[in-house]
C-alpha positions as CSV (number, residue, x, y, z in Angstrom):
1,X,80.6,98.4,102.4
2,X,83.1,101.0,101.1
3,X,87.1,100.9,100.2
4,X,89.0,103.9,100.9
5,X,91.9,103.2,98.3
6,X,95.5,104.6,99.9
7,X,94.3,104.9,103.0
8,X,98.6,104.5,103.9
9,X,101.3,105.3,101.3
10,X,103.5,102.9,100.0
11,X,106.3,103.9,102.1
12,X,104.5,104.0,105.2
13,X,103.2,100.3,104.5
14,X,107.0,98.7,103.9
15,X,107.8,100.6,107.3
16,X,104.8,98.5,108.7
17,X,105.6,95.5,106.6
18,X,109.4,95.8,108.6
19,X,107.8,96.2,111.9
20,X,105.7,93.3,111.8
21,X,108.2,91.3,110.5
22,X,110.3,91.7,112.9
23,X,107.5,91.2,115.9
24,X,106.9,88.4,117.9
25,X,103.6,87.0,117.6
26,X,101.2,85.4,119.2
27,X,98.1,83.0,118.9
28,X,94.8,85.1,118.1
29,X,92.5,82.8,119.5
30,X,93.7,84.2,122.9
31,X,91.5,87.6,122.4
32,X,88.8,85.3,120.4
33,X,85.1,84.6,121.6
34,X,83.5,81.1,122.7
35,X,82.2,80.6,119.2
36,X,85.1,82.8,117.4
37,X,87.7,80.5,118.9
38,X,86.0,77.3,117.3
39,X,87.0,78.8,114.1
40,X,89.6,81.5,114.7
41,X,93.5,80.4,113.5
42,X,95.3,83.0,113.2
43,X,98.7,84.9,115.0
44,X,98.2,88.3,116.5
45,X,99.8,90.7,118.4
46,X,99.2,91.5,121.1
47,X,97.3,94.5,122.3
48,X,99.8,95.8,124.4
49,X,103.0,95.6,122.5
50,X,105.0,98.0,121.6
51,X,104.5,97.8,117.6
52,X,101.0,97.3,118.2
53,X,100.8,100.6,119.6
54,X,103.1,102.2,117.7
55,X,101.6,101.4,114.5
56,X,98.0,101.6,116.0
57,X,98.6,105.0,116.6
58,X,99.8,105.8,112.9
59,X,96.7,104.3,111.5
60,X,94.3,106.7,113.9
61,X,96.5,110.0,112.2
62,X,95.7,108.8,109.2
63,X,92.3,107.7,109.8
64,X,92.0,111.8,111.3
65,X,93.5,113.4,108.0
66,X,90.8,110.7,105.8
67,X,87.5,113.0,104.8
68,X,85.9,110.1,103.1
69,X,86.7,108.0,106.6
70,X,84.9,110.5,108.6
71,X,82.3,111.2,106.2
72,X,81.5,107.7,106.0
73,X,81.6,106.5,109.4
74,X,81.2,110.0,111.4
75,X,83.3,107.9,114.1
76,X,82.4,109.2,117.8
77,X,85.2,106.4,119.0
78,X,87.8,104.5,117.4
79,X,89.1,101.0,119.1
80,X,92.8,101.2,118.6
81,X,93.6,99.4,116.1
82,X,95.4,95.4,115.7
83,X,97.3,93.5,113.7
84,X,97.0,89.9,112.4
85,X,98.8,87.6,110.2
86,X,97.6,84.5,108.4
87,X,100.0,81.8,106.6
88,X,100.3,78.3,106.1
89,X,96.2,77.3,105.5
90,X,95.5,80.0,108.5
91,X,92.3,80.9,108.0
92,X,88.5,82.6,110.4
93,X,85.5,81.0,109.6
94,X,82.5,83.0,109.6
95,X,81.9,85.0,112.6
96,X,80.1,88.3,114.2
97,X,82.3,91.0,115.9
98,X,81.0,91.2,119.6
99,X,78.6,94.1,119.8
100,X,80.2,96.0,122.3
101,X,84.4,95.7,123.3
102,X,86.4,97.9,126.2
103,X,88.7,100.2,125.0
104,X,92.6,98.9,127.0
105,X,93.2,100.4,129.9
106,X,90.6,102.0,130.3
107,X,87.1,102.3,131.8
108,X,85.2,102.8,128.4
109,X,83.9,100.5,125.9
110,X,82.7,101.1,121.9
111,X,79.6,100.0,120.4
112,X,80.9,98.1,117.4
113,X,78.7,99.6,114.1
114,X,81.4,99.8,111.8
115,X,84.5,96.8,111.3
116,X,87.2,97.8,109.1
117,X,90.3,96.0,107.5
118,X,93.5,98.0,106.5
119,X,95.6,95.4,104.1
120,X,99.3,95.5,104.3
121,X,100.5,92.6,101.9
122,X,99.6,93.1,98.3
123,X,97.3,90.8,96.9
124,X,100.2,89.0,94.4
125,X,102.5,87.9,97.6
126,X,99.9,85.7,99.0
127,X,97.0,83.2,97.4
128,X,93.9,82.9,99.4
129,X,93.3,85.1,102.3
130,X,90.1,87.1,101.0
131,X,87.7,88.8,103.2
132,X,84.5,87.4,102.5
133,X,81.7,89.8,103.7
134,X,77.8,88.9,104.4
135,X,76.9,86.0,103.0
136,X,74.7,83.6,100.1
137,X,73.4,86.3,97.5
138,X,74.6,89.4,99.7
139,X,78.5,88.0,99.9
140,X,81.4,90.0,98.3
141,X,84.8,89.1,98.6
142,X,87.7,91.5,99.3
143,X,91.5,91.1,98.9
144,X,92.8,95.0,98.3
145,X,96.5,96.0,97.6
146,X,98.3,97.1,100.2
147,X,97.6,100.4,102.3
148,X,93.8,100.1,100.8
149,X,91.2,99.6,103.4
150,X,87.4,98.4,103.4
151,X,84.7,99.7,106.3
152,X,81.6,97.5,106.4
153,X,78.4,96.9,109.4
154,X,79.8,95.3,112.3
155,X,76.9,93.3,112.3
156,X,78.0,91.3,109.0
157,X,78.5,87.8,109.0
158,X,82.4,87.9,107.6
159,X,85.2,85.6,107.3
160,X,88.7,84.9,106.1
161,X,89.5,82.4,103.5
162,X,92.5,79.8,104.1
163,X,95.9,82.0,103.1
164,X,98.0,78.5,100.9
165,X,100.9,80.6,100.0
166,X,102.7,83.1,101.4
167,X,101.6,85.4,104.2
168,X,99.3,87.7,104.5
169,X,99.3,91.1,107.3
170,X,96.6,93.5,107.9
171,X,95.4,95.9,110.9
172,X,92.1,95.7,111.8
173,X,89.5,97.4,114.0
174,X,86.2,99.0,115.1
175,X,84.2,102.3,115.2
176,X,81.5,103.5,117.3
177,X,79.7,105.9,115.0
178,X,77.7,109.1,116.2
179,X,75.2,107.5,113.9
180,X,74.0,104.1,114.7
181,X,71.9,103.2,112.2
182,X,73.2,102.0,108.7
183,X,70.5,103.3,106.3
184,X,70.7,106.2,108.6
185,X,74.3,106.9,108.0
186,X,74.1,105.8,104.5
187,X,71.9,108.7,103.7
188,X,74.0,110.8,105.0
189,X,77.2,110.0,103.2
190,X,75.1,110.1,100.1
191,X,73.7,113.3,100.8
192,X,77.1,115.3,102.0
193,X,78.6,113.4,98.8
194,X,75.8,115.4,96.4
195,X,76.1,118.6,98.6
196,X,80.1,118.4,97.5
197,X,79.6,117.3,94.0
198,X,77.1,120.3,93.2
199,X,79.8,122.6,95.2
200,X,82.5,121.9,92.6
201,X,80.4,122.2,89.8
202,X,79.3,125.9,90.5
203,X,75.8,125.2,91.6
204,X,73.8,128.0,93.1
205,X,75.0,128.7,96.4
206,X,71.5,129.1,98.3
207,X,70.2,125.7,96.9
208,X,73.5,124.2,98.3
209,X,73.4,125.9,101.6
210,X,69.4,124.5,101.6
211,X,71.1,121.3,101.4
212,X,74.0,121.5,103.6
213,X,71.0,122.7,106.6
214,X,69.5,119.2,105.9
215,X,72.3,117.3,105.9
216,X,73.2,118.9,110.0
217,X,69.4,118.7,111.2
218,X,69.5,115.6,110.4
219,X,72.7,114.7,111.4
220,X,71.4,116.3,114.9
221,X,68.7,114.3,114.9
222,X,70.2,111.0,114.5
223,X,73.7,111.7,115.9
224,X,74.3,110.5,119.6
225,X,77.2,112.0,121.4
């Protein structure tokens, strides 16, 4: 699991908070599974609307400009992102992400390795509403301030607690990574993270250069493209 703090700017998420305000929304457990729907209660929008694209599309520029993003996932594909919104004791019991969704209007479909959760209601404006990831001794719980965002295995048992006051927005979605493997792509954040640690501290360039040739054989070893 990893939070990329700011991933939008405080501006940019009251011009989404505005946006979905204003939106019409609609039931989530339309797009929901056979099991997901047994404990899915949520709104959504939907994936074709206007907002949903328009915003969608603001997140993936973002998401492009984020070096920790693409060191961390090393996306191949990015599912557009959605947008959801639970109040009133909304909550999702504990589900999987389906392992493999199309891509809208289109041909293609992702692999689902990595989910990911963009907040955009800060965490005083609404009581319940956490993101509860994995569960007994591996659980963590997540409730970020607003524009933050958290990237965890899409195959994580995860859920969303009941929201008992106020309301609470966030975008979510998934990314095939050139990397399938978790330990795999853990490795190799950890490793491009020491290659640019010993970079700013003046190390000697040949050692870091050794490095940096690990880090892309192995990254063209593993990687699928």
């Amino acid at each position: 699991m990893l939070i990329i703090p700011g991933l939008l700017s405080a501006p940019r998420v009251a011009e989404f908070q505005k946006a979905l305000g204003e939106a019409q929304w609609a039931d989530g457990r339309a797009t929901a599974g056979y099991l997901s729907s047994r404990t899915k209660n949520n709104a959504q929008l939907p994936e074709g609307h206007p907002v949903t694209r328009r915003l969608g599309d603001l997140i993936l520029e973002e998401l492009d400009k984020s070096q920790v993003f693409i060191a961390a996932a090393l996306p191949l594909r990015v599912l557009p992102p959605l947008f959801n919104r639970y109040t009133g004791g909304q909550s999702y019991g504990g589900h999987i992400d389906g392992a493999v969704r199309p891509i809208p209007g289109t041909p293609y479909r992702v692999r689902t390795d990595l989910s990911a959760t963009v907040f955009l209601t800060d965490p005083s404006e609404y009581d319940g509403g956490e993101l509860v990831i994995g569960d007994g001794a591996e659980e963590k719980r997540v409730k970020l301030p607003a524009g933050d965002m958290v990237l965890y295995s899409g195959g994580t048992v995860h859920q969303v607690t009941p929201v008992t006051r106020g309301a609470r927005l966030a975008a979510f979605f998934w990314v095939q990574s050139m990397v399938r493997d978790d330990a795999r792509r853990a490795i190799l954040f950890d490793l491009d993270n020491a290659i640019q640690q010993l970079g700013r501290t003046g190390a000697d360039h040949d050692a870091c250069v050794r490095l940096a040739g690990i880090y892309h054989n192995l990254l063209r070893q593993w990687s699928d493209t």
